[in-house]
N, C-alpha and C positions, 0 to 999 in steps of 0.2 A: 406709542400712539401718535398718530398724526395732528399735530394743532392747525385749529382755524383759520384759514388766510384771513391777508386782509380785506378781502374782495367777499369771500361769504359774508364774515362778520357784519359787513355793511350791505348785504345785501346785491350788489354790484355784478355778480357774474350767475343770477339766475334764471336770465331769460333763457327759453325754451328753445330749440332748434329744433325748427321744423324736419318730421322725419325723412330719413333719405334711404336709410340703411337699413334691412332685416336681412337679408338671405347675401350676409357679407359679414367679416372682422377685417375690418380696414389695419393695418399695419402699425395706426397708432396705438390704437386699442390693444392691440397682441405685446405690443414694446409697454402700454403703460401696464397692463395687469404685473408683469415681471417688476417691473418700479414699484409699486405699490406694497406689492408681496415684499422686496425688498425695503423698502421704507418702515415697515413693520418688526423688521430683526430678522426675522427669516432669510437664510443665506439660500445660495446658486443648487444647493444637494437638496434642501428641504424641493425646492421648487421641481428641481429633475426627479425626482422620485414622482412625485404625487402625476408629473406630466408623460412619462413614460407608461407609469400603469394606464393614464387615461390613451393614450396614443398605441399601448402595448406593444413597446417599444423595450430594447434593453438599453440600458446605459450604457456611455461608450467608456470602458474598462481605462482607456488611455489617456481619458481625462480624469484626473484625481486631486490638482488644485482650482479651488473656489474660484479665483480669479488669474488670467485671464479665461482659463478654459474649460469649468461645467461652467461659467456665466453663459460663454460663448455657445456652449450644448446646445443650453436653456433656451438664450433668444433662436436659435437657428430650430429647435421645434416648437417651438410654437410659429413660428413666424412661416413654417413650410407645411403648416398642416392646411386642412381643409377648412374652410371658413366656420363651418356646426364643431368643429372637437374646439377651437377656441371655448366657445361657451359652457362645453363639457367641462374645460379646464379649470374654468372660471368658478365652474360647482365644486370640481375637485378640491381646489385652493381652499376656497371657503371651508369645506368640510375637515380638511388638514389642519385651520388654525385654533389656537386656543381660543375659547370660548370672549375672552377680554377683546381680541381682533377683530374677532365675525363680525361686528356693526362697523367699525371703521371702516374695515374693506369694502364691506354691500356698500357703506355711502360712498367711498371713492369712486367705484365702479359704477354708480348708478351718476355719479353727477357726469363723469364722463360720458354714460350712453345719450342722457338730456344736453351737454352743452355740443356732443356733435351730433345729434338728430339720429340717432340710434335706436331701433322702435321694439328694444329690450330693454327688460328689470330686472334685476336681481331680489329676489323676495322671499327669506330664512334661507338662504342657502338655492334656492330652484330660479333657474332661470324663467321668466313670464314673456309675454309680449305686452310692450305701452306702446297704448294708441295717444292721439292728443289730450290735451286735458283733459276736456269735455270729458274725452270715454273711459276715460279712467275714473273721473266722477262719477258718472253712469255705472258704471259697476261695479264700484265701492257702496254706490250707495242703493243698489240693488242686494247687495250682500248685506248690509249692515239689518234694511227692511227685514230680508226674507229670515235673517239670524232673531231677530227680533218677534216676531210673528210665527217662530217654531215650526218656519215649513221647511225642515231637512232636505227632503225629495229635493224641493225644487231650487236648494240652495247647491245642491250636490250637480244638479246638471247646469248650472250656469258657470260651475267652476268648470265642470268638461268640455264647456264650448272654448271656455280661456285654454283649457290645456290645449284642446286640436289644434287654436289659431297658434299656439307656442309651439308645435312639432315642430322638429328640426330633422333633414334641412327640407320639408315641405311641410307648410300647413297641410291640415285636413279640414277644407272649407267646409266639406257639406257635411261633417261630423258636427263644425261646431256649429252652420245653421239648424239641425237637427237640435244640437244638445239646447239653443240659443229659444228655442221654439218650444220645445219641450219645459222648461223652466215655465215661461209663458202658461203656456196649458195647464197645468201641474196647478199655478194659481190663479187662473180662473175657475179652476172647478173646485176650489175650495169656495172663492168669493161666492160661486152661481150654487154652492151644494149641491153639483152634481158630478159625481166621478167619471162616469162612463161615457159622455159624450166628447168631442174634440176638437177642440180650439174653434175651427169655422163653424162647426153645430153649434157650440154655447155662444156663440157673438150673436149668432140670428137669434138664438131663442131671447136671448138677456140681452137686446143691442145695447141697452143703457147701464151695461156693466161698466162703461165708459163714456164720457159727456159726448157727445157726436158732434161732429163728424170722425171720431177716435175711433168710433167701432169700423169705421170701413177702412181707417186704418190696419186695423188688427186681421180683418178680411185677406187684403190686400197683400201683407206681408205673410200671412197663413197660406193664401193659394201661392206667392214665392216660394215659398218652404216645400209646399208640394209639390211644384214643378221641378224644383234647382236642388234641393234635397234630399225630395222622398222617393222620388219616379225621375230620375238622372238620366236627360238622356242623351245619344251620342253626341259628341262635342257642343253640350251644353254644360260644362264645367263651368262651374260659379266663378268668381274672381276672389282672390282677397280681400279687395274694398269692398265687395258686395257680401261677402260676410263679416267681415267689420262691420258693415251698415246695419244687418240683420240683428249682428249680435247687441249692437248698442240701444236699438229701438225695443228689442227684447227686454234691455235690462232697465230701461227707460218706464216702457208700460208695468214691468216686473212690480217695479219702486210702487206706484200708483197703486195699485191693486192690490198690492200686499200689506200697505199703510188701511188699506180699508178692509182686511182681512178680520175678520168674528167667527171663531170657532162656531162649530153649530148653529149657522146661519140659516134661517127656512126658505123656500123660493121665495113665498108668498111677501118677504121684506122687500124681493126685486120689486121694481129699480130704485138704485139708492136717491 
């Protein structure tokens, strides 16, 4: 097991690096996950095995001692693969190690993606995508609400809007603003007790399902969804940040609305 530097223990090397990197593994990264793995006990054959199955690759027969040459394998595939099987690898490794490792590793691996602005997590084994603070707040604590408040549904489609933004090696922007939206919807018509009507319907009916000018928020980013989402149309392809944007405002109004969630709620209670 890895011991504490002196720089965590104090604190000292937790600033955040603004992110630079998603649809990349920079060369340090690929040389440090092999250090790591090694720092651990895990030798040069533990690491070639599990990196060949993911690259489905054979090993090279004429390498048979550890050092200087399966090490030398090792770094030379990882280091010549495509930027997405890095992360594959990085699942692979994880799921290879004994159960004692698995947290040590996630946290090495994750303090490296934060101190060089690497806009991936490691999270039980699965790679995620992290956005800046803030939106990771944002949808922690859209999760924690909706887990809390028993609304499954709509806990289930705000994880699927994280997974599209985490595809590899393209997001699926307008899945996740779909899936980012759909969350939304799912709890307002708990809060409004109405199932069948859809997100722009229940804001006009209930504008004060939200303190206003909130609901023309909701409006606003509901006709986005519809134009950039639901009815795509030729080379109006969404951006990344602009589903990033979608998804965090999703998860933002999500929090609110779900804190004011009452099972069997009558109309007749609107507006709160």
């Amino acid at each position: 097991m890895l011991n504490q530097s002196f720089s965590k223990r104090h604190g000292l090397n937790s600033q955040e690096k603004e992110i630079t990197v998603r649809q990349d593994a920079p060369q340090g990264l690929r040389e440090y996950v092999i250090q790591t793995i090694e720092s651990l006990g895990y030798g040069p054959a533990h690491s070639r095995q599990v990196i060949c199955r993911v690259l489905r690759k054979v090993p090279d027969r004429n390498n048979w001692t550890p050092y200087p040459n399966i090490y030398g394998e090792v770094v030379d595939l990882i280091s010549e693969c495509e930027w997405f099987y890095v992360y594959d690898i990085i699942e692979g490794l994880y799921n290879s190690l004994k159960e004692k490792d698995k947290t040590t590793f996630e946290n090495e691996i994750n303090d490296f993606f934060i101190l060089n602005g690497i806009g991936w997590k490691i999270s039980s084994g699965i790679i995620e995508i992290r956005g800046d603070e803030n939106f990771e707040i944002e949808l922690s604590a859209a999760a924690t609400t909706l887990d809390k408040a028993s609304l499954d549904t709509a806990k289930t489609e705000i994880k699927e809007a994280l997974i599209d933004l985490s595809r590899r090696p393209e997001p699926d922007v307008t899945g996740a603003i779909q899936h980012s939206l759909a969350c939304l919807e799912c709890v307002a018509r708990h809060v409004a007790g109405n199932s069948k009507m859809t997100l722009g319907e229940l804001i006009k009916k209930y504008p004060n399902i939200v303190p206003k000018p909130l609901d023309e928020v909701i409006s606003k980013v509901w006709g986005f969804t519809s134009e950039q989402g639901r009815h795509l149309r030729e080379g109006g392809q969404p951006t990344y940040e602009e589903a990033e944007l979608v998804v965090g405002l999703s998860a933002v109004l999500t929090t609110y609305l779900g804190k004011k969630f009452k099972p069997a709620i009558d109309e007749e209670d609107l507006p709160f």
